[in-house]
C-alpha positions in Angstrom: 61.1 112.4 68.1 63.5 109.9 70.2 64.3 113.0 72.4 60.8 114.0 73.0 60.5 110.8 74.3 63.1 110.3 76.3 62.1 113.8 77.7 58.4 113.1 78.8 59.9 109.4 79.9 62.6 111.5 82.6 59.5 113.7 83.3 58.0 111.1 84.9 60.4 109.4 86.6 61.1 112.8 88.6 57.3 112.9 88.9 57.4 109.7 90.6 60.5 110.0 92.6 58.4 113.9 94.0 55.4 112.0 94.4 57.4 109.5 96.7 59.3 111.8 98.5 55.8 113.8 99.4 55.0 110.7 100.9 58.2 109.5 103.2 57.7 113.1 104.5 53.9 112.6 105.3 54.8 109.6 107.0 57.9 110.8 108.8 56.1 113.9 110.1 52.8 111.5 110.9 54.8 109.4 113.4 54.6 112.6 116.5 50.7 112.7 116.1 50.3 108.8 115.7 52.4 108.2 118.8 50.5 111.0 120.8 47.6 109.4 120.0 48.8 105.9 120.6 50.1 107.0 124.6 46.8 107.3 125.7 45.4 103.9 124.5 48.4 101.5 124.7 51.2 101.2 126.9 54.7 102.3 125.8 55.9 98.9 124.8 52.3 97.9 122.8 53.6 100.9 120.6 56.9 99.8 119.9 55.9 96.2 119.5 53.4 97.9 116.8 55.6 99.7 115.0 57.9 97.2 114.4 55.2 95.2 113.5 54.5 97.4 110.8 58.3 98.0 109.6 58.7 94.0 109.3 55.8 94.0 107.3 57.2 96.4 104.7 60.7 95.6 104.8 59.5 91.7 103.7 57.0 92.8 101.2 60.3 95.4 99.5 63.0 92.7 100.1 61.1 89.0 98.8 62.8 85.7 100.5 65.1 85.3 97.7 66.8 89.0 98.7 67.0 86.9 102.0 68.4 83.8 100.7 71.7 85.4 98.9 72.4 87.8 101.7 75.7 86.6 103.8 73.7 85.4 107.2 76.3 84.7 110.1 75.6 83.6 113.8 74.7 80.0 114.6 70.9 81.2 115.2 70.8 83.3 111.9 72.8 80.1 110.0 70.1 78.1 110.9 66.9 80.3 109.7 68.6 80.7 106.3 69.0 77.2 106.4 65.3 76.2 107.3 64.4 78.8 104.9 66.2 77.2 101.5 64.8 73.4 102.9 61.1 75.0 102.7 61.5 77.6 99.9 59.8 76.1 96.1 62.3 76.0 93.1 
């Protein structure tokens, strides 16, 4: 009985990590088409402003402030964020 569970439990965690890879590989091979498309509207540096745009969103929403806050920051400019960052960030 524990091993059926265990089983079906591993099933879906490769069902997952399948349904996920699917996906980084729709997105990876979307990015030609997308930026095809995106030439003709916008200028070259419009599309890259974009696109980091949206990578800055999703790396913030994966790693939350507090990933942030423990990670070893150096540089005077980066010191200081970190810094500003603790003074406004709720206990």
């Amino acid at each position: 009985m524990m091993k059926e569970a265990l089983r079906a439990h591993s099933y879906r965690h490769v069902f997952v990590a399948d349904m996920l890879l699917v996906f980084v590989a729709f997105i990876w091979g979307a990015g030609i088409p997308i930026t095809a498309l995106l030439s003709r509207e916008i200028t070259p540096l419009w599309a890259v402003a974009l696109r980091m745009l949206f990578a800055s969103f999703f790396l913030i929403v994966m790693f939350p402030r507090k990933y942030f806050l423990q990670a070893n920051v150096t540089g005077p400019y980066l010191r200081s964020l970190r810094q500003s960052l603790q003074v406004h960030s709720s206990p």
